[in-house]
Each structure stands twice: as C-alpha cells, then as structure tokens.
C-alpha positions in Angstrom: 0.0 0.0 0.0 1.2 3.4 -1.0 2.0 5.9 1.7 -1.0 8.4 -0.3 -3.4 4.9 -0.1 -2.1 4.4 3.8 -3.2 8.4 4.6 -6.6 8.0 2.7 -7.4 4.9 4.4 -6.1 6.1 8.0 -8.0 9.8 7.9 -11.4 8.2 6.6 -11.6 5.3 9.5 -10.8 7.9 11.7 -14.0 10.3 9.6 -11.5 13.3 9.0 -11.8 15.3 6.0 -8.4 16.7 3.8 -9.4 20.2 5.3 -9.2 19.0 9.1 -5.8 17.1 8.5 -4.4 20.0 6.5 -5.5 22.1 9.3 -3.6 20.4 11.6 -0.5 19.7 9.5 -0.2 23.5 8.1 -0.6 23.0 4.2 -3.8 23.3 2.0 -6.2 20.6 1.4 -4.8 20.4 -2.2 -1.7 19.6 -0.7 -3.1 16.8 0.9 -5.3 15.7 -2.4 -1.8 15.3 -3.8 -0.7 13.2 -0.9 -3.3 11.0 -0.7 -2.7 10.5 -4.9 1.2 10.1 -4.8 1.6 13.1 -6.5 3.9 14.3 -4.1 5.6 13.5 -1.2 5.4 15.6 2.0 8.6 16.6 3.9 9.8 14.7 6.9 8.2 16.8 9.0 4.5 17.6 7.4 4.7 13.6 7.5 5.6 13.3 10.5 2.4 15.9 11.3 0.6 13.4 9.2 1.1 10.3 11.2 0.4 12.5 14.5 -3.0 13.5 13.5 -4.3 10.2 12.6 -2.2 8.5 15.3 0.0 6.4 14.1 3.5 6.0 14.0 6.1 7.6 11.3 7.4 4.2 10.8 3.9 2.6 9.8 2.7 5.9 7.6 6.4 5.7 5.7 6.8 2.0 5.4 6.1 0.1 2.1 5.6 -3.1 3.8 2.3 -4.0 3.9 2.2 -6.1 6.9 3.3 -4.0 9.4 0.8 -3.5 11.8 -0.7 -0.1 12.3 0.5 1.2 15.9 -1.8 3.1 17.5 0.1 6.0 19.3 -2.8 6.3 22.4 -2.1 3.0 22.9 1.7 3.0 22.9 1.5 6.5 25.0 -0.6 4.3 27.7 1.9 1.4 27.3 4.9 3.9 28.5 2.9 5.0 31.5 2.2 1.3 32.6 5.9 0.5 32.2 6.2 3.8 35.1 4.0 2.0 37.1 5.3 -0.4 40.1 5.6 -4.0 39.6 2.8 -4.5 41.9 0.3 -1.8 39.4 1.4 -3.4 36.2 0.7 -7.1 37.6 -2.9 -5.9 38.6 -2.7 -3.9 34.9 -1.9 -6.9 32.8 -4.4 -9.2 35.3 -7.5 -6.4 34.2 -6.2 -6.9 30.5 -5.7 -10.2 30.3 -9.7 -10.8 31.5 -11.0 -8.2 29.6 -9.6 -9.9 26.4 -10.4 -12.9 27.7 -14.2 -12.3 28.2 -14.1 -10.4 25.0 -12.7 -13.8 23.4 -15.5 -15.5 24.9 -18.4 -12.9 24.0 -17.2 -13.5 20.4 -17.0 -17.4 20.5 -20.6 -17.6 21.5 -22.3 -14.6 19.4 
C-alpha cells in the first residue's frame, strides 16, 4: 500500500476530511489531495504531522511493507505510562487486561 493509499485509508476510518488534516498539518487541502494520490511527497516533517493526527507512527505511515501492523500512538503512549507503574500496578494492569480480552474472546465465540 502506498503511503498516499495508507493516509486515505487512516484519515477516513478515523472520519477526517483533507481540510481537518491540512488544518492540523499547516498545508492546503490540495496539498493533501496530492498526498493521498502520490503526486507528491510531504517533507519529513509535514509527515511526521501526518502520522500525529491520525495516530499512528512515522514508521507505519512511511513504510512500504504492507504487513506491518498499524501502531496506534494512544495506545503505545498508555503502554509507556504502565511501564512507570510499580511492579505490583502493572501485575494488577496486565491481570485487568488479560480478562477483559479474555471475556471479549468468549463474547465473540458464542455470538
């Protein structure tokens, strides 16, 4: 997937328009037309703006392998603060995590 396909895909499962990612990134909504066609390429940093706004990482948005996994910056950012955490809080963490997936798991099986 192209990194123009990757942006177009990203910003409409997250429902924003051109205009509110150009907003955010500081170029025009053309600008980001031409993007999301691979008529251009943005600068590091206007991708690097990119990824921010729809939340995921540089890495993903540049990459042209298509089976890395999207990483979801929220996510990672709440992954950092457990790591803070004491051993104790990120044992009763990963214990709250562990049954949520596994009742989601078992919600799923039997739907």
């Amino acid at each position: 997937m192209s990194l123009g396909q990757k942006i177009t895909k990203i910003r409409k499962e997250k429902k924003l328009s051109q205009v509110d990612v150009a907003s955010f990134v500081g170029v025009s909504r053309d600008a980001i037309s031409k993007y999301e066609r691979d008529d251009i390429i943005p600068s590091v940093e206007n991708a690097n703006k990119i990824a921010k706004v729809l939340g995921v990482s540089l890495d993903y948005l540049m990459s042209e392998d298509d089976n890395l996994e999207v990483v979801d910056i929220d996510m990672l950012n709440r992954m950092k603060e457990i790591q803070r955490l004491s051993e104790e809080d990120k044992t009763t963490v990963t214990k709250i995590i562990d049954a949520f997936i596994r009742d989601t798991k078992t919600k799923k099986a039997y739907a």
